[in-house]
Steps between C-alpha positions, in 0.01 A plus 500: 500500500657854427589734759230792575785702478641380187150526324436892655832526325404365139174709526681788539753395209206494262343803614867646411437345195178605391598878565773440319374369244261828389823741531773247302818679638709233338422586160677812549840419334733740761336336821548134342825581444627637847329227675682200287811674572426504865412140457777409342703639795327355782492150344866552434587618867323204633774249379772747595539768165672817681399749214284756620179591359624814306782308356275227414329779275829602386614134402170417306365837347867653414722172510735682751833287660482574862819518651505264749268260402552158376415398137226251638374757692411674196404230271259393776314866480492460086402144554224524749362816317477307123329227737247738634433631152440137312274487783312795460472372180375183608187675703442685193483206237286337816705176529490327775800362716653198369785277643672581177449874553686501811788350304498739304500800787784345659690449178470877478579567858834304451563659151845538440638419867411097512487371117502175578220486779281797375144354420641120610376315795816421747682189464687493832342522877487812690473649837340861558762726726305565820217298453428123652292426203699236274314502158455168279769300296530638209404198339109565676503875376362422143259305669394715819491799227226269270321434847486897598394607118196235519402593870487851335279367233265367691487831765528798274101527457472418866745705734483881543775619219694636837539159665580321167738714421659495840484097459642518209828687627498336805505131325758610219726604787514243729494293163849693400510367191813701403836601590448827570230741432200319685369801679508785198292228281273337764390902600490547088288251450271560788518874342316351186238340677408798701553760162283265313228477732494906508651497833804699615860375517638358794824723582691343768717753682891425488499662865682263775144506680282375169805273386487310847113498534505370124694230584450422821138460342579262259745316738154439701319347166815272419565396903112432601302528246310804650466761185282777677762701570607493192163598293434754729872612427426524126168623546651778716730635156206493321281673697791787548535539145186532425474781750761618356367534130138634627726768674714607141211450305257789762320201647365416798649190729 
């Protein structure tokens, strides 16, 4: 049964939404813009990018070299942001999210630093630094990955487009079905859920507070099994940004 709390939460989330959806502030082409760079940065400083948000900008809109900063660092801001826009194309063309699809985001995501992983399930077993959580052999991720794809079949007429979408992250990373780059294409892809749906993005802050919360979150899904915290997490960054719109576009929250 879903928490009172949790549903008070969605209600409001769609009430977001339905404002939102008479003023359209993401059609305006400036506002779109500053908030995928934003994005971009925030999913970035999650996994440890140190480029700040203006130089970000700087390394996507002019193609600056900041002193300072490490090649991947900047191919990961170019990457991430050409992953953000074949995704806003995606939610324009109205696909849906596809196990291939997120091959393809995290083939972009490790464009030009990882050739010979980028888009490729790992090979090898991994541990996650700071986590107790050992994903699958990587001889089960092909399989586990067919498993989450048809769960999400048979749930995406079913859930609230918040908590599939936060499912869908939350399986894909505990799945961590690649080297590196789980977390910028598990939050991309539950990005397309939500953007499809009509629903605001999920921006997770890169702060140290959201970063631990986010994880410490997900550490309670893979550990017990208990994903409230989690949804409520997600449903939290939705909620703020679309408070957040309704407040650029002269709205109401």
């Amino acid at each position: 049964m879903q928490n009172p709390d949790l549903a008070e939460l969605l209600d409001d989330i769609d009430r977001l939404k339905a404002e939102l959806d008479t003023l359209r502030p993401l059609e305006n082409p400036s506002i779109l813009h500053a908030l995928d760079i934003e994005y971009t940065y925030e999913s970035n400083r999650i996994e440890g990018n140190t480029l700040t948000l203006r130089e970000t900008e700087l390394v996507i809109e002019k193609g600056l070299t900041v002193g300072g900063k490490s090649m991947r660092e900047h191919l990961e801001a170019i990457n991430h942001h050409e992953a953000l826009l074949f995704l806003r194309d995606l939610v324009r063309d109205g696909q849906p999210l596809t196990e291939s699809l997120v091959k393809q985001l995290h083939g972009l995501i490790l464009h030009g630093i990882d050739h010979d992983n980028a888009g490729r399930y790992r090979n090898v077993p991994v541990m996650i630094a700071g986590s107790r959580h050992l994903p699958p052999q990587p001889w089960a991720v092909p399989v586990q990955m067919e498993q989450c794809f048809a769960w999400y079949e048979s749930q995406r007429e079913n859930l609230h487009p918040v908590l599939l979408a936060a499912e869908i992250h939350e399986r894909i990373a505990t799945i961590h079905p690649f080297i590196d780059g789980n977390g910028r294409t598990s939050r991309l892809a539950m990005n397309l859920i939500l953007l499809t749906r009509g629903y605001p993005l999920a921006n997770i802050p890169g702060d140290t507070d959201s970063r631990r919360a986010y994880y410490d979150a997900l550490e309670q899904c893979n550990l017990s099994g208990d994903k409230s915290a989690f949804h409520r997490f997600i449903a939290l960054q939705v909620q703020a940004m679309g408070k957040r719109l309704l407040h650029i576009a002269g709205g109401g929250a």
